[in-house]
C-alpha positions in Angstrom: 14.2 5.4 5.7 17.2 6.1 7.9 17.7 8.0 10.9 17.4 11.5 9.9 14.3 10.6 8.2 12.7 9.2 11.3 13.7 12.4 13.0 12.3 15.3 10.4 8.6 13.2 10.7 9.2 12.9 14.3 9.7 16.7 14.3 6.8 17.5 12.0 4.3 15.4 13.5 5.3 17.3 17.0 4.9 20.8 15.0 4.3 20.9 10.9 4.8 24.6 11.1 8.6 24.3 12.0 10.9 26.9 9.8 12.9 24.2 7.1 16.0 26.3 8.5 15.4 25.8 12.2 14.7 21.9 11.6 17.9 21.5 9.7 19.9 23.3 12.7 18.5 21.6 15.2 19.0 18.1 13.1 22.4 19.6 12.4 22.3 19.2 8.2 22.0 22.0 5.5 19.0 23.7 5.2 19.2 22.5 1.4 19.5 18.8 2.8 16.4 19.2 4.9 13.8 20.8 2.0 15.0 17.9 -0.2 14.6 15.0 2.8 11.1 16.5 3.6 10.2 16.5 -0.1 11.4 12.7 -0.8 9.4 11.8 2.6 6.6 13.5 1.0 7.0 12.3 -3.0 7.2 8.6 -1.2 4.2 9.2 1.2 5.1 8.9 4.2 4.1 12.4 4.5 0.5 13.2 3.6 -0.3 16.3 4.2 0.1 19.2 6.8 -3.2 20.3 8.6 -3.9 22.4 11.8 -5.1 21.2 15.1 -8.4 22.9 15.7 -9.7 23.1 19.5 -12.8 21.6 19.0 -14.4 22.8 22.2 -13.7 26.3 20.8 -16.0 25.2 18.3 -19.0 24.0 20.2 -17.8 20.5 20.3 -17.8 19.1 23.8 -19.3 15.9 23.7 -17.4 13.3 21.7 -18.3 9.6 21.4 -17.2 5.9 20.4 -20.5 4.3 18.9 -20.2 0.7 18.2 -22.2 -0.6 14.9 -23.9 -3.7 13.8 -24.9 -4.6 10.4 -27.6 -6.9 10.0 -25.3 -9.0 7.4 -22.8 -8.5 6.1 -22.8 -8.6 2.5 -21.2 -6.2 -0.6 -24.9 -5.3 -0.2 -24.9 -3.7 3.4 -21.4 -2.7 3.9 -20.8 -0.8 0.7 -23.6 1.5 1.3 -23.4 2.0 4.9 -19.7 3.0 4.7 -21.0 5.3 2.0 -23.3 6.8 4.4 -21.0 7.0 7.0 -18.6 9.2 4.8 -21.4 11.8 4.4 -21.9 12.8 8.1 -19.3 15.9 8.7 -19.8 14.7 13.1 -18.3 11.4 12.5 -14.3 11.6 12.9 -13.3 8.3 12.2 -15.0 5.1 11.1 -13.1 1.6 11.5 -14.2 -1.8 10.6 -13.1 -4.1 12.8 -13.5 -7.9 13.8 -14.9 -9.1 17.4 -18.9 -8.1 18.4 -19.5 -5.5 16.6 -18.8 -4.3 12.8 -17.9 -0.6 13.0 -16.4 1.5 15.8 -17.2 5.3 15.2 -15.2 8.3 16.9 -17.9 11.3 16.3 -18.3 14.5 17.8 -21.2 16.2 19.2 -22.2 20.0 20.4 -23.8 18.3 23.1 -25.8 15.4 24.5 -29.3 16.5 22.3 -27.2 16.2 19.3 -25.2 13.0 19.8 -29.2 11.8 20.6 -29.8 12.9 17.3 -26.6 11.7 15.1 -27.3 8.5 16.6 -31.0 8.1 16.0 -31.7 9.9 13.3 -28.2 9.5 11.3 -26.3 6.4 12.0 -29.0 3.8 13.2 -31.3 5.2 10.7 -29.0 3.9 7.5 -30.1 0.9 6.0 -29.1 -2.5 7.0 -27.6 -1.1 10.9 -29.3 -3.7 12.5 -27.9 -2.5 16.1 -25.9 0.4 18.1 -24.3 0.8 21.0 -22.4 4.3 22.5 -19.9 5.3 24.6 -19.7 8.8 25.9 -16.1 9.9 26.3 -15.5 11.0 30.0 -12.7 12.5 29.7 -9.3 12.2 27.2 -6.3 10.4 28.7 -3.9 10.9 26.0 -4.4 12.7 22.4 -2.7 11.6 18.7 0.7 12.1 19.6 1.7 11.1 16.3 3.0 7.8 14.8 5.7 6.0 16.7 8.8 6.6 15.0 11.4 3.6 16.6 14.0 2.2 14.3 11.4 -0.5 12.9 9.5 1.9 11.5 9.1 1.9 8.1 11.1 -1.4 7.1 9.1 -4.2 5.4 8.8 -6.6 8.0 5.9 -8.1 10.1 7.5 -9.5 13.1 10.8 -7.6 15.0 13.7 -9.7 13.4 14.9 -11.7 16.6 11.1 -13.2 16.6 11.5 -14.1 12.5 11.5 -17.7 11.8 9.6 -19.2 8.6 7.4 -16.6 9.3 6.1 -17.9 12.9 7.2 -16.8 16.0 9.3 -18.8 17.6 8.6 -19.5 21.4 11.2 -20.0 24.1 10.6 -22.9 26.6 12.2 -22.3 30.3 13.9 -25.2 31.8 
């Protein structure tokens, strides 16, 4: 991934439905040059897919929430089929297991207070082995999905910035 690279996904994660001939202008290369970049970017995957931005409130979605899930173990057993679960219920956005307190951090959306009450209860704590819940109604949305930062470090094969590389540790400074 180079430069140009960087800029064509910066572009199209801004706005997928750019012209291929008024991204290569602006990028200053041939419009030729540009459909055959976005096409590698795509055949390598660092392109997905394309996909419209729907206003959700538009759609009768104003409440949206972050709800925390515990499994009562966690076992091939539990986690399997809760995940399965999870995947089956069109309000919940995003599901992310993480480490710390909790198992699962869900983003789902809700056409109101009544239903998240409901997608909670009746939905997410009621699949088996969710030994414990805990939500967080969104006030209100500081900053949206920008998109991917897209710095010169982005897509090398490297776990640490190169200055901090040493055997694999980072190496501290010590003030004297």
């Amino acid at each position: 991934m180079d430069v140009l690279d960087r800029k064509i996904l910066e572009a199209l994660q801004h706005d997928a439905r750019r012209k291929n001939a008024d991204l290569a202008k602006d990028l200053g290369v041939a419009p030729s040059t540009m459909l055959e970049r976005i096409r590698r970017l795509e055949n390598r995957g660092y392109i997905k897919g394309f996909r419209a931005i729907v206003n959700r409130e538009k759609l009768g979605l104003t409440v949206q929430a972050l709800v925390s899930v515990s499994l009562a173990q966690i076992t091939t057993g539990t986690i399997r089929p809760f995940e399965k679960a999870i995947k089956e219920i069109p309000y919940v956005l995003v599901c992310y297991h993480v480490t710390g307190r909790f198992d699962y951090i869900l983003h789902v959306m809700a056409k109101n207070l009544n239903h998240l009450g409901i997608l909670v209860k009746e939905h997410i704590a009621a699949i088996e082995g969710v030994a414990r819940t805990e939500t967080f109604i969104v006030f209100s949305e500081i900053k949206n999905d920008p998109g991917y930062p897209l710095d010169e470090t982005v897509g090398e094969n490297q776990d640490l910035p190169r200055d901090n590389r040493e055997g694999g540790a980072v190496k501290q400074r010590r003030r004297e």
